[in-house]
C-alpha positions in Angstrom: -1.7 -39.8 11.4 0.4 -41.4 9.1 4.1 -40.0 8.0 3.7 -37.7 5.1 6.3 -35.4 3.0 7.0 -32.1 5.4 8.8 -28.5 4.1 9.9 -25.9 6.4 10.8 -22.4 5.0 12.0 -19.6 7.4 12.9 -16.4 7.8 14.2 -14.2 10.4 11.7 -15.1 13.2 9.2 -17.3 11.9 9.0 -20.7 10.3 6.4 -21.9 7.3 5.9 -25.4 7.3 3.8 -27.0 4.8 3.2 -31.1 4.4 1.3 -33.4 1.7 -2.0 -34.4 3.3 -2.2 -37.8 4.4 -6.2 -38.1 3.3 -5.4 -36.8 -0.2 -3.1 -35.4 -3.0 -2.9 -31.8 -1.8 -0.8 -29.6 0.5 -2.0 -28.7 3.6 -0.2 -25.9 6.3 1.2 -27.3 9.0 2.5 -24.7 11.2 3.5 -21.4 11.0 4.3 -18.9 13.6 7.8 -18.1 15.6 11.2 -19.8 14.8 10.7 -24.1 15.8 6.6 -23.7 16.3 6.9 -26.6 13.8 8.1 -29.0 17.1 4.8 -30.8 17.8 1.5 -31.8 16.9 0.0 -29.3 14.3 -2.5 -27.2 15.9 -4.2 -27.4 12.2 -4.4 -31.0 12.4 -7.7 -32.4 12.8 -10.3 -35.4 13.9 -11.1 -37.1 10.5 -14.4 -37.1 10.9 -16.2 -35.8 8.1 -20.4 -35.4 7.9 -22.1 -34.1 4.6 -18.6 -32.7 3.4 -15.0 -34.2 2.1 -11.7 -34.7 3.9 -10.6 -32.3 1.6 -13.1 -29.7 2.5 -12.3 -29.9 6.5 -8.5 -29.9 5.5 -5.9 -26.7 6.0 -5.6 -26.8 2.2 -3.0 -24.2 0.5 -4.5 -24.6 -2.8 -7.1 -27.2 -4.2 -9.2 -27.2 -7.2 -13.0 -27.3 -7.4 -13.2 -30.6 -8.2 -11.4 -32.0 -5.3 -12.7 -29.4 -2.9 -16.2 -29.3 -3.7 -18.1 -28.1 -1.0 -16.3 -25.3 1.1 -14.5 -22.8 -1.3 -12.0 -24.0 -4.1 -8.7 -21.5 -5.1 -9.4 -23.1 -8.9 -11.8 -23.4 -11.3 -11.5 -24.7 -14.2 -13.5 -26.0 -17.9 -11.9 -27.9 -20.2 -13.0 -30.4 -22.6 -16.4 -29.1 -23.8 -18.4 -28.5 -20.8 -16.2 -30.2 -18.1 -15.4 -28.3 -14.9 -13.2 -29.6 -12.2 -9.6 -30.9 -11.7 -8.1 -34.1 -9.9 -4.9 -34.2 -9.9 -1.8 -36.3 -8.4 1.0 -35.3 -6.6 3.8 -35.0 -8.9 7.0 -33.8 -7.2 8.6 -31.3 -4.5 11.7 -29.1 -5.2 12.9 -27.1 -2.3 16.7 -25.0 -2.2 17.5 -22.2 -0.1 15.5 -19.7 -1.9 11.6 -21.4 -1.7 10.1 -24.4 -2.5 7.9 -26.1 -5.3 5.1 -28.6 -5.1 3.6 -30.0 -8.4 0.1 -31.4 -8.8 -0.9 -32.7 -12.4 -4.2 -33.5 -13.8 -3.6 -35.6 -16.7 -7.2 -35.7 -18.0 -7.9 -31.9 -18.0 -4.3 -31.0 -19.3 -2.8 -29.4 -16.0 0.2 -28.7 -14.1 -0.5 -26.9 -11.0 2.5 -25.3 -9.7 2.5 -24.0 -6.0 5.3 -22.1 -5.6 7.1 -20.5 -2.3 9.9 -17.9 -1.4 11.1 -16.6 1.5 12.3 -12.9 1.5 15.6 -12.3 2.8 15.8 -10.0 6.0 12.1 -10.2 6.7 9.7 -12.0 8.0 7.5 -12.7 4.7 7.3 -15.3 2.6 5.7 -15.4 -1.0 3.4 -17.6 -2.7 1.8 -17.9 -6.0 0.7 -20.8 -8.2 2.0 -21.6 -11.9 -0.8 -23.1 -14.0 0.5 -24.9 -17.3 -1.9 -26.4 -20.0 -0.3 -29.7 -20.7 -2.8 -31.2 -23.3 -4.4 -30.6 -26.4 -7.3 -28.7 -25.9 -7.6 -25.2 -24.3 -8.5 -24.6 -20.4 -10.8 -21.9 -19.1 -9.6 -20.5 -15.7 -12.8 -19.5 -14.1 -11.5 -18.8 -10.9 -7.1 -18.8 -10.0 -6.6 -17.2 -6.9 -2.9 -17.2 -5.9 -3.2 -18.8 -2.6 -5.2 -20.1 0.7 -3.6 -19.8 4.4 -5.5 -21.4 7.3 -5.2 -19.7 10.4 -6.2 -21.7 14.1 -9.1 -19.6 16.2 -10.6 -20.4 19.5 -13.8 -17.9 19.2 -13.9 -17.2 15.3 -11.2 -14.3 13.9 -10.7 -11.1 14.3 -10.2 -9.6 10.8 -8.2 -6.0 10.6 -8.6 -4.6 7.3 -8.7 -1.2 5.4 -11.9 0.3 4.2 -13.4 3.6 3.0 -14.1 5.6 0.0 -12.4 8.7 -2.2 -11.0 11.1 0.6 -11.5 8.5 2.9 -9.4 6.1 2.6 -7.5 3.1 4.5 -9.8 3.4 7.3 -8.8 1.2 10.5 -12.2 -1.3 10.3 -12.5 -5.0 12.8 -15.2 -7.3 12.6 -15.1 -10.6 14.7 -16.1 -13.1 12.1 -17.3 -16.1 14.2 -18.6 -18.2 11.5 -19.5 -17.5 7.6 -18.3 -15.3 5.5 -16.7 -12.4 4.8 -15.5 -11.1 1.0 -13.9 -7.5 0.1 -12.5 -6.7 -3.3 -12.9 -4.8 -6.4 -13.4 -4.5 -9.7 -12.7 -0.9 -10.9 -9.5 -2.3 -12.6 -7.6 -1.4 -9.7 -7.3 -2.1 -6.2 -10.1 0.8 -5.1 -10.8 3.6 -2.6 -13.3 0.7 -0.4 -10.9 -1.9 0.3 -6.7 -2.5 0.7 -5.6 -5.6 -0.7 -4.0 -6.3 3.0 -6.1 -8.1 5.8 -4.6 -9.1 9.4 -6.7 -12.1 10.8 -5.8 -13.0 15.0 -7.3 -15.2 17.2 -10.9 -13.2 19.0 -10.4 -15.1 22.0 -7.1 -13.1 22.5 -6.8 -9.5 23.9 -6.2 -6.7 21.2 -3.2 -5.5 23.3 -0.3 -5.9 20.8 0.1 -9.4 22.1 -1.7 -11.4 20.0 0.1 -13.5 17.3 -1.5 -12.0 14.4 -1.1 -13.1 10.7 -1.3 -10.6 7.9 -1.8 -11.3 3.7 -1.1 -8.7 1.0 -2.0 -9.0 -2.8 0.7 -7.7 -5.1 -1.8 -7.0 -8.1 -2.7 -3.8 -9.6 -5.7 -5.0 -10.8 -9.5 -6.6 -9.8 -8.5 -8.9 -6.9 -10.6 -10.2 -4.0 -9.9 -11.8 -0.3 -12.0 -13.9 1.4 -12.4 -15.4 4.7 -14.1 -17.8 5.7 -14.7 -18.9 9.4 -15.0 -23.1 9.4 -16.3 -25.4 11.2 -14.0 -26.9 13.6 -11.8 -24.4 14.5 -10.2 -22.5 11.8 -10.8 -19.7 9.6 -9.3 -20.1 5.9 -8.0 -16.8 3.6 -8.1 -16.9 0.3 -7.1 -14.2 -2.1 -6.0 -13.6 -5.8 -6.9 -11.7 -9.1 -10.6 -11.5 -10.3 -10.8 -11.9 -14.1 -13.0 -8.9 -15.3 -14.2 -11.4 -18.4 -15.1 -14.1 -16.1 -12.4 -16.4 -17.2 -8.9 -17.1 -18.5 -8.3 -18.5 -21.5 -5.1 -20.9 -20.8 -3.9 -22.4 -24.4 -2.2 -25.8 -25.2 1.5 -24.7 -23.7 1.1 -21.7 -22.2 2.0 -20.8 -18.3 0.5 -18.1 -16.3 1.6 -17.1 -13.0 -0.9 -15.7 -10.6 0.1 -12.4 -8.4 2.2 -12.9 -5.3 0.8 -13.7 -2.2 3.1 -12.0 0.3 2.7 -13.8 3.8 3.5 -12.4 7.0 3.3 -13.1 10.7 4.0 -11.2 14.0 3.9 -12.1 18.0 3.1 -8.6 18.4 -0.4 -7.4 17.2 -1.1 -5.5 14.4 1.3 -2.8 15.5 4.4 -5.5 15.1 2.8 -6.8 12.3 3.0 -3.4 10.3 6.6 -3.1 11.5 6.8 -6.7 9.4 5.5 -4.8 6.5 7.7 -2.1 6.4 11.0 -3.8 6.3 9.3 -5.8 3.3 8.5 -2.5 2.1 12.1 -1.4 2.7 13.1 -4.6 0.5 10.7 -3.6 -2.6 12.7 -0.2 -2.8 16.0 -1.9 -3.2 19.0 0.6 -3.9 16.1 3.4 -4.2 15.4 2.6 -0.8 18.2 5.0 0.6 17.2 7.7 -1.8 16.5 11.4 0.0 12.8 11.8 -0.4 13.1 15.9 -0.6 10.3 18.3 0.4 8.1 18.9 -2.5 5.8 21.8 -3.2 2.6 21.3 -5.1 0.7 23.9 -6.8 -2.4 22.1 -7.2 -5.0 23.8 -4.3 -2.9 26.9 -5.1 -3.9 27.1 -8.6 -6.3 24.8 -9.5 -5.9 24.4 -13.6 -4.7 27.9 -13.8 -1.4 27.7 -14.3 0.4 30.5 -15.7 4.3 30.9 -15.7 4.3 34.0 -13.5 2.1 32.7 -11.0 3.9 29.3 -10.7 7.1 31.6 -10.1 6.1 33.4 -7.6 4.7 30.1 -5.3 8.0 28.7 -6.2 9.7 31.9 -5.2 7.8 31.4 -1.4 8.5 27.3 -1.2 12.5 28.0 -2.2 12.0 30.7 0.9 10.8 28.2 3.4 13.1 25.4 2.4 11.0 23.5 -0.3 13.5 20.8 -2.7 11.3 20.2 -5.6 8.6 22.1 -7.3 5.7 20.0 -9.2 3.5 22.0 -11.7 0.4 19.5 -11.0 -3.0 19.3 -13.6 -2.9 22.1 -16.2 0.0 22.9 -17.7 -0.4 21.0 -20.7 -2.6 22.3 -24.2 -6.1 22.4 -24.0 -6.5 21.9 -20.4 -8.4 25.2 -19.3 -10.6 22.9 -17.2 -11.3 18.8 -16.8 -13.0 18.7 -19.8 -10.1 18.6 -21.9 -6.5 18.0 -22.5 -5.5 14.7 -21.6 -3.5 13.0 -24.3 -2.3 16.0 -25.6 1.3 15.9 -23.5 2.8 19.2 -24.4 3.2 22.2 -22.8 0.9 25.0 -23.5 2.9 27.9 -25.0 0.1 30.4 -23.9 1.0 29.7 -20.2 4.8 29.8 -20.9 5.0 32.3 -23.0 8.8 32.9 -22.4 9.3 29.0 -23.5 8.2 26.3 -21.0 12.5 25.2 -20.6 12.7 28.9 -19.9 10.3 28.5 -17.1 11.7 25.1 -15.6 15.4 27.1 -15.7 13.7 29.6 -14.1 12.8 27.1 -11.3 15.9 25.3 -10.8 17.9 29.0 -10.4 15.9 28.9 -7.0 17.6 26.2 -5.8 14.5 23.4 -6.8 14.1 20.7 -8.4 11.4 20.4 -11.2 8.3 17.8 -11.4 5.1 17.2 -13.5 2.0 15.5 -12.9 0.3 13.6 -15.3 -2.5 11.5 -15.8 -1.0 9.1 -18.8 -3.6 6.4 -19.3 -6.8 9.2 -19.3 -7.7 10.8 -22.4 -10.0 13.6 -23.1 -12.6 12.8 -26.1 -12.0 16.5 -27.7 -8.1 15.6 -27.5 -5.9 15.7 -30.9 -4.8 12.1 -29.5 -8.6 10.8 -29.6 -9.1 12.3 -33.4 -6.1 10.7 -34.1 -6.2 7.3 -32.3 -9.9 6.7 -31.4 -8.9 2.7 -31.4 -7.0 3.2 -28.2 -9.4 3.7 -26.3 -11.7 1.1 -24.4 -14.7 0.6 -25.9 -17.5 -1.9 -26.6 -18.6 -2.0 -30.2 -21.6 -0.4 -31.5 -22.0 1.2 -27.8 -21.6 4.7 -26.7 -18.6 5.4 -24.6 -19.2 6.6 -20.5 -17.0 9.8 -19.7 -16.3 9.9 -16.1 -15.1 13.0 -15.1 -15.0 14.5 -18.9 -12.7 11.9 -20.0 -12.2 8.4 -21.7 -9.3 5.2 -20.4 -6.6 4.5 -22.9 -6.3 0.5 -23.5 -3.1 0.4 -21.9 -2.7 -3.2 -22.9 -2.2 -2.8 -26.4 1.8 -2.2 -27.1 1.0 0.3 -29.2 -0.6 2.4 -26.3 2.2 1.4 -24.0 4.8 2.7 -26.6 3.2 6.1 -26.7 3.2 6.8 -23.4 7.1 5.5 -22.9 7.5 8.2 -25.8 5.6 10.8 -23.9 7.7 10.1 -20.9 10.9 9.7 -22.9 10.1 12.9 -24.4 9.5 15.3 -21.4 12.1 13.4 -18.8 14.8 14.1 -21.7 13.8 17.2 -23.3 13.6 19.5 -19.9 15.4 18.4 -16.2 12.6 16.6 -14.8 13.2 14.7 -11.8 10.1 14.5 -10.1 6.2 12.7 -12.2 3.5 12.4 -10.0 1.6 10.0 -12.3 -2.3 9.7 -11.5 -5.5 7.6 -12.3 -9.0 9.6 -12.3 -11.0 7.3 -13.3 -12.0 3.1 -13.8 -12.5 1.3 -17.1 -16.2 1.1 -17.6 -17.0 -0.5 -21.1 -14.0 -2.4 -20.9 -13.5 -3.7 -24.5 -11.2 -4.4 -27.5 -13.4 -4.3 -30.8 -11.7 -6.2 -33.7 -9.6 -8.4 -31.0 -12.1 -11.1 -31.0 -14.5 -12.1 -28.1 -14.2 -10.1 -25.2 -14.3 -13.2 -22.9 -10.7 -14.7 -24.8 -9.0 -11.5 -23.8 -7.4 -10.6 -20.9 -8.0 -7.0 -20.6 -7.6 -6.5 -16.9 -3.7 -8.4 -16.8 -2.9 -6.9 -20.0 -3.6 -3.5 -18.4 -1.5 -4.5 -15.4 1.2 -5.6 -17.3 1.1 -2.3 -19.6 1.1 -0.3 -16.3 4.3 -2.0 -15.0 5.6 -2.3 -18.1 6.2 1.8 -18.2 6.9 1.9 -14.8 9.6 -0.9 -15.3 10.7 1.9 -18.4 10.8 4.5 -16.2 13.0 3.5 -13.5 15.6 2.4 -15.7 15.7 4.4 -18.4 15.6 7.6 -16.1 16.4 6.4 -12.5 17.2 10.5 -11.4 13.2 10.3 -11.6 11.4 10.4 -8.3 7.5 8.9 -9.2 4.9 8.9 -7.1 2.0 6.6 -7.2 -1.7 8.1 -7.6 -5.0 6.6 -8.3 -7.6 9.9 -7.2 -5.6 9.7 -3.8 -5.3 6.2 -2.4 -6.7 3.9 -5.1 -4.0 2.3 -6.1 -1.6 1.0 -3.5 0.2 -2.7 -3.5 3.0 -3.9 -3.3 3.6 -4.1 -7.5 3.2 -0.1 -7.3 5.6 -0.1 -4.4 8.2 -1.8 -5.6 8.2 0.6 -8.5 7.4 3.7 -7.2 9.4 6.1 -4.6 6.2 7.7 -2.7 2.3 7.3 -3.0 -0.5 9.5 -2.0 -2.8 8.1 0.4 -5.6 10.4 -0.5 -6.9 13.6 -2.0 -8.1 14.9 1.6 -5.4 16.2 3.3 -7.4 17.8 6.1 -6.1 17.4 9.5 -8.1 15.6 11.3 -9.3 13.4 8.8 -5.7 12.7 7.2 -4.6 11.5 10.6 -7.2 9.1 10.7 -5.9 7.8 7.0 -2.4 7.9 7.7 -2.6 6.1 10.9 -4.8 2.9 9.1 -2.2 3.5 5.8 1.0 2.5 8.5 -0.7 -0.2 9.7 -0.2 -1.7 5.7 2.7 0.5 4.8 5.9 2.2 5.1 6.3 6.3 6.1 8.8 6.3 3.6 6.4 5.7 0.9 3.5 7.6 2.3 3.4 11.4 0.5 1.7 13.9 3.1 1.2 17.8 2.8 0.5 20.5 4.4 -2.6 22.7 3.3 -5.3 24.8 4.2 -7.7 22.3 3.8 -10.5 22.7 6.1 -11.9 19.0 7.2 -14.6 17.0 5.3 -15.7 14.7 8.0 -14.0 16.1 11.0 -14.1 19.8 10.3 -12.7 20.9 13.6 -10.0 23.2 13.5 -6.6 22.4 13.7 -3.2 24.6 14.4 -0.5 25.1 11.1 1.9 22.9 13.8 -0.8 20.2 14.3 -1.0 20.2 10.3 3.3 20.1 9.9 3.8 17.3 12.5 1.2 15.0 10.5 2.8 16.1 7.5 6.3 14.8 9.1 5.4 11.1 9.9 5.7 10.3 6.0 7.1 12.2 3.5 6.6 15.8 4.2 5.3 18.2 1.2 3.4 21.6 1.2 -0.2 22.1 -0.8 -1.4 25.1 0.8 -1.9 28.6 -1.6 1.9 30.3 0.1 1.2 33.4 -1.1 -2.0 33.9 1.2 0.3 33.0 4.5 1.8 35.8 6.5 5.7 36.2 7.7 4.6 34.5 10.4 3.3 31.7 9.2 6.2 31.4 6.3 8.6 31.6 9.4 7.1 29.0 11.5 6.9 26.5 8.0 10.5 27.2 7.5 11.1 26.3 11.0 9.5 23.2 11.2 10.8 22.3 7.0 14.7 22.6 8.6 13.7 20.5 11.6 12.0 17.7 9.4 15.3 17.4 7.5 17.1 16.5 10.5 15.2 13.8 11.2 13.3 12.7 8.1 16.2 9.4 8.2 14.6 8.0 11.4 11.5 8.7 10.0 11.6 7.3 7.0 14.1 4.2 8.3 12.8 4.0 12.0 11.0 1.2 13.6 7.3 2.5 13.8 5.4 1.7 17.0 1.8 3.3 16.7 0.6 4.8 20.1 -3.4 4.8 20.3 -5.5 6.2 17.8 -6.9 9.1 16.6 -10.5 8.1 18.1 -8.3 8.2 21.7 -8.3 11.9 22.9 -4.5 11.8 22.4 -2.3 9.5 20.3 1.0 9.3 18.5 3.9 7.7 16.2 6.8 6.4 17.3 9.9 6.1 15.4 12.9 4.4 17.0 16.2 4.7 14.7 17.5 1.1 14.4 21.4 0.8 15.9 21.9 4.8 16.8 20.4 7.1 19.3 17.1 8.8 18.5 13.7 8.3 18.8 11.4 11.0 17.3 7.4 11.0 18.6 5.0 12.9 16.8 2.0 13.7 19.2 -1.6 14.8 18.2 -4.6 16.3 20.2 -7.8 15.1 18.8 -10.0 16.1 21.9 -12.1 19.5 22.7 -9.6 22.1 22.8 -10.9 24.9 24.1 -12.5 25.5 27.5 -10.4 25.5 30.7 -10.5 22.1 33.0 -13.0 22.6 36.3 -10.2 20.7 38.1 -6.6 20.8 38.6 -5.4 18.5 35.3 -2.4 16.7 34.3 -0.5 16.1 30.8 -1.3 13.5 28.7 1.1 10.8 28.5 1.5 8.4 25.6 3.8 5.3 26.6 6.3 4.6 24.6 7.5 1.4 23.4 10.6 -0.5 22.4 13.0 1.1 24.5 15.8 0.2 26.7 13.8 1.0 30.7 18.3 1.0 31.7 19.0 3.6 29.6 18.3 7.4 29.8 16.3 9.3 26.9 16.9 13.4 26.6 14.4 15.5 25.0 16.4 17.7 22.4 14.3 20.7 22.5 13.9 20.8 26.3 16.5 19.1 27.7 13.9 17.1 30.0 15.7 13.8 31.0 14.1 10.5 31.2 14.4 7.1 32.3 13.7 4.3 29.2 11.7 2.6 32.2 9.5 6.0 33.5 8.7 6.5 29.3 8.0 2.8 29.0 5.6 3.1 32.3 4.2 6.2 32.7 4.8 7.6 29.0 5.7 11.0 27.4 3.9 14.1 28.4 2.3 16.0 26.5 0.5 19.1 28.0 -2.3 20.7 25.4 -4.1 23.9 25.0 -5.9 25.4 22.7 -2.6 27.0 21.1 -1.0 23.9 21.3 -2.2 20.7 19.7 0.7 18.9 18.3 4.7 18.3 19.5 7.6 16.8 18.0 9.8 15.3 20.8 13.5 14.0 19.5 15.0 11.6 22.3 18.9 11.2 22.1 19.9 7.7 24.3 21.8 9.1 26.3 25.0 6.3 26.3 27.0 7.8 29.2 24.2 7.8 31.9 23.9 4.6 33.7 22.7 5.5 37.1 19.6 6.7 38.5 18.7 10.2 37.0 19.0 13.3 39.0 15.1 13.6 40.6 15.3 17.5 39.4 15.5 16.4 35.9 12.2 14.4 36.5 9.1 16.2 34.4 
C-alpha cells in the first residue's frame, strides 16, 4: 500500500481514523474502535483485486458519488447539466483542529464542492458527521440522493444488525437479523421518523457471542423528517451503513451558490455490546440537554384516559385534587379543553380555551390548580388542523394540499404547512400567547397524523420545493422559540406515542413519550428496546389502568409504579375510581421515586435480560456516590404453587465493585459486590408480588468479609 494522507479524531475511549484512498480521490475509514486501534494494518484494508466491479466499489468509502461508485451503492446522486448524472471529483484539501476535521472533494465539471465534515463530542464517545454540498458553477444541481454518511464495519460471518421496529402502540421493539450477505433497508416517509422503524441501528460482528462482549458499533440520524438506513453485507468481508434524509420530491434542487448541509450522523462505538453501547447513547443524550439536563423532571398527572375529551373545570379539579394528594408536581389538561373540541372531529386550530368548560374563567381554573401545590401544563397538537376550524375558514392556504385534488382527513383532521413562515409565526403566536397569558410550565406538544397530499399550490413545481426540510426546519424553528423565549417550559415530545424520536427532538425537548400503550406488560417490552437508543431521563412513562393489548395478562399497581420509575414517572390512570388503598400505596411509591429519580435519571444503566426472560431488570448505578437502584419485573406465570421446593430468582448485577459491600435500604440485607456480581440479586415472586425496587448504599466502611448471618 502506498503512504496516503491519515486523520485521527478521538474521544474519551475510542479513536476514528479516516485516510485518502490510495486507488482513488475518496476517503476511506481506516480504523475505528478503542483508544490506539489505529496502531497497525487496517483491518478494512483489502486485496486490490477487483472482478466485474471498481476499486471504488470494494473500498471502505465514507462518502462517494454515483459516478465514481457505480456499482455497489453511492451516498450521492446527482443531475446537472441537462440530463447528466454523476460526479468525479478531486481531492481538494483537509482541515483538521481540535474540534473535527474537513475533507473537500470538488467536481469542477458538474459545479460541486463536496464537503465531508467531522466532530467529535466532548465527554462521549460519539463523533458526528455530515456532508456540505455547495453548487460552484452556473447551472443548477439536482440532488437525487444526499445521504449524510457511510461507515464500514469489518465482519467475519456477515453482521448482526440490532434495530427498533414496531407499529402505533408498539413501538421500539428489540428486533436482530444476521445479515450475511445482501441487503437490508428500513426508513420512512410519513414526514417523520415513524412508529416501524428508529432512526438508530447497532451493527456487531455474527461470529461473536451476543454476551455484552462484542465490540458493537451503533449510528443515529438526527432528522425529523423522511430518512432511511441501509446495510449492506459485501463481498469480502465487510458490511457498509449508509444513512441520511429521503427527499419526499425525489430531489433537491441545489442553485448556483447555495450550501446545504445534510443531518448529522452521530457515530458511536462500544467494547461492550449493545448494553454498553446504549450507556454511549445516554451520555450523548445527557450532552443534547445541556444546562436543561440537570432540570427536576417532576411527577406529572395527565387527565387524558380519565376524561377522554370531556373536560370540564370541576371534573379536572377534583383529579387534580387526588394527584396533589398522592404527591403529583404538575397537572396537564391533555386533548379537549380548547373551543370546538367535543370530539376528534373538531377543534384543532382554534387554540383558545373553551369558556363553556371554564365557566368561572379558564385563569380562574389554572389558579385553582396551582393553590394545590401543582404546576400547570397543556397539550396541544399545533401543526393539525380540523377542516370545520375558524383557522381553516380563515387560512385554507395553510394547509397541504395538491391543487385541484380533494384533501385526505386522517383522523378528522388536515396538516398545517409548517414550512411556510407565515404558519410558523402563528403557531409561535399561539404559544406566546398561552405560555404568557396564564402560568404554564408544562406543553406536551403532539403529531396525530402524516402529510399525505403533501403540496404548496401557487409555489411552483412541487419537485423545486423542499417540503419535507422546510417542515423540519419549521418544527425546530418553534421548538428553538420555545426554549428560549420561555425556558420555565417543560415540553415533551409526541408523535401518536413514539413517532417522532431523534436526537433533533432531544436536544430540544425535556421528555418524550414512547408510546400511547402504556399497558404493563407491553410498555416493558417498549421501554426496555427505547433504553437501548435512549436516555431514562427523556423517556415519559405512566401509570394507568390500562389493561394490555398484546400481552393482556394481569399485572399488580406495584408492577405498573416500578415500570413507571425507570424513566420519568407520571400517572394516567382515572384517580377517582382507586380506593384509599390504592391512593396510599401510589403516594408511597410517588415519595420513594423522588428519592431516587437523580440516579435514575443520571445513573449508568446496565439492562439485565429481557422481558421475554421469565425475570429481568434495570440497573442504575449513580456515577461517583453510593447507590444503585434495580427495578425488577416478573414476566412469568404467576399463579399456581411450584411442585418442588423453588428458589428466588436472581438477576446479576453489573458494574460493581466485587471488594465492596452493597446494603439493601429497605431490608437491610447485606451483600458482597462479588456474591451480586456472581450469583445476582434475589428476587422471590408470587402472585401478590411481581415487581421490587431494591436501593443499594456502598457501604464505604466495610472492608472485610461480611458477617455469614447477613448472607440472603
Amino acid at each position: 500500500m502506498t503512504s496516503c494522507e491519515r486523520w485521527t479524531l478521538r474521544t474519551e475511549h475510542t479513536s476514528y481514523t479516516v485516510r485518502l484512498s490510495p486507488d482513488g480521490p475518496w476517503a476511506e475509514l481506516d480504523a475505528w474502535g478503542p483508544l490506539g486501534v489505529e496502531d497497525g494494518p487496517s483491518a478494512l484494508d483489502w486485496s486490490r483485486r477487483t472482478h466485474f466491479i471498481t476499486p471504488a466499489d470494494a473500498a471502505p468509502a465514507e462518502y462517494l458519488p454515483q459516478g465514481q461508485r457505480p456499482f455497489t451503492g453511492a451516498e450521492l446522486v446527482v443531475g446537472h447539466s441537462g440530463d447528466q448524472r454523476g460526479v468525479w471529483w478531486e481531492f481538494a484539501g483537509a482541515e483538521q483542529d481540535a474540534d473535527g476535521l474537513r475533507l473537500a472533494f470538488t467536481d469542477d465539471v458538474a459545479g460541486l464542492r463536496t464537503t465531508l465534515c467531522y466532530a467529535t463530542v466532548p465527554g462521549t464517545d460519539v463523533v458526528l458527521r455530515w456532508t456540505e454540498l455547495t453548487c460552484t458553477g452556473d447551472g443548477e444541481l439536482r440532488l437525487e440522493r444526499l445521504d449524510s454518511g457511510a461507515v464500514t464495519v469489518p465482519v467475519a460471518d456477515g453482521a448482526r444488525l440490532t434495530y427498533l421496529t414496531g407499529q402505533w402502540s408498539q413501538e421500539f421493539t428489540h428486533t436482530q437479523l444476521h445479515l450475511r450477505r445482501g441487503t437490508f433497508s428500513m426508513g420512512s416517509i410519513q414526514g417523520v421518523p415513524g412508529h416501524a422503524y428508529a432512526p438508530w441501528l447497532a451493527v456487531q460482528d455474527a461470529a461473536l457471542p451476543d454476551d455484552g462482549t462484542a465490540p458493537t458499533y451503533g449510528i443515529a440520524l438526527e432528522w425529523s423528517g423522511n430518512w432511511h438506513i441501509t446495510a449492506e453485507a459485501e463481498p469480502g468481508g465487510a458490511v457498509r451503513v449508509r444513512a441520511g434524509r429521503v427527499p419526499h420530491e425525489g430531489a433537491v434542487v441545489l442553485q448556483p451558490g447555495q450550501t446545504l448541509a445534510t443531518p448529522r450522523l452521530a457515530c458511536a462505538f462500544s467494547p461492550e455490546g449493545t448494553d454498553g453501547l446504549a450507556r454511549v447513547w445516554h451520555r450523548y443524550e445527557r450532552h443534547l440537554g445541556g444546562d436543561r439536563l440537570h432540570r427536576t423532571r417532576k411527577v406529572l398527572y395527565n387527565s387524558w384516559e380519565a376524561t377522554g375529551f370531556d373536560v370540564h373545570a370541576a371534573d379536572q379539579l377534583e383529579l387534580a385534587k387526588v394527584a396533589a394528594d398522592i404527591g403529583a408536581e404538575v397537572f396537564v389538561v391533555d386533548d379537549g379543553w380548547f373551543t370546538g373540541r367535543a370530539d376528534d372531529t373538531g377543534g384543532l386550530g382554534d387554540w383558545y380555551p373553551d369558556p363553556a368548560e371554564f365557566p368561572r374563567g379558564f385563569g380562574r381554573f389554572v389558579d385553582d390548580v396551582r393553590t394545590l401545590g401543582l404546576g400547570f401544563g397543556l397539550w396541544v397538537e399545533p401543526e393539525a388542523i380540523s377542516p370545520n376550524s375558524r383557522l381553516h375558514a380563515e387560512h385554507p392556504d395553510w394547509v397541504y394540499r395538491v391543487e385541484d385534488r380533494p384533501g385526505r382527513l386522517v383522523r378528522n383532521q388536515l396538516l398545517l404547512d409548517l414550512g411556510r413562515t407565515d404558519v410558523q409565526d402563528f403557531v409561535i403566536g399561539t404559544f406566546d400567547r398561552l405560555l404568557t397569558g396564564y402560568p404554564i410550565e408544562y406543553l406536551k406538544w403532539d403529531m396525530n397524523r402524516p402529510p399525505t397530499e403533501r403540496g404548496r399550490p401557487g409555489a411552483g413545481p412541487a419537485d423545486r420545493l423542499d417540503l419535507d426540510a422546510g417542515h423540519v426546519a419549521g418544527y425546530l424553528r418553534v421548538l428553538d422559540h420555545l426554549r428560549t423565549a420561555h425556558p420555565h417550559v417543560t415540553v415533551e415530545g409526541c408523535a401518536g406515542g413514539g413517532g417522532r424520536i431523534e436526537h433533533a427532538t432531544l436536544a430540544r425537548t425535556d421528555v418524550v413519550w414512547p408510546s400511547d400503550n402504556t399497558a404493563p406488560l407491553d410498555r416493558l417490552a417498549i421501554q426496555h428496546g427505547f433504553l437501548h437508543a435512549h436516555a431514562p431521563h427523556v423517556m415519559s412513562s405512566w401509570v394507568t389502568d390500562s389493561p394490555g393489548v398484546f400481552d393482556p395478562r394481569p399485572r399488580s399497581l406495584a408492577f405498573r409504579f416500578v415500570l413507571a420509575m425507570c424513566g420519568v414517572l407520571g400517572i394516567g390512570a382515572d384517580l377517582r375510581s382507586w380506593n384509599a388503598d390504592q391512593r396510599a400505596e401510589a403516594a408511597r411509591w410517588i415519595a420513594r421515586y423522588k428519592e431516587i429519580r437523580d440516579v435514575v435519571h443520571h445513573g449508568e444503566v446496565r439492562l439485565l435480560g429481557t422481558p421475554k426472560d421469565p425475570t429481568c431488570g434495570v440497573q442504575y448505578t449513580e456515577a461517583h456516590s453510593s447507590r444503585t437502584v434495580v427495578a425488577g419485573f416478573s414476566t412469568g406465570v404467576l399463579d399456581g404453587a411450584p411442585l418442588v421446593p423453588g428458589r428466588p430468582a436472581r438477576l446479576r448485577l453489573r458494574g460493581l465493585d466485587p471488594a465492596a459491600a452493597y446494603r439493601d435500604e429497605d431490608t437491610g440485607t447485606h451483600y458482597s459486590g462479588a456474591h451480586l456480581l456472581h450469583y445476582g440479586l434475589p428476587f422471590a415472586w408470587t402472585a401478590d408480588h411481581d415487581a421490587r425496587l431494591v436501593v443499594l448504599t456502598r457501604d464505604q466502611a466495610r472492608t472485610g468479609p461480611l458477617d455469614p448471618a447477613h448472607h440472603p
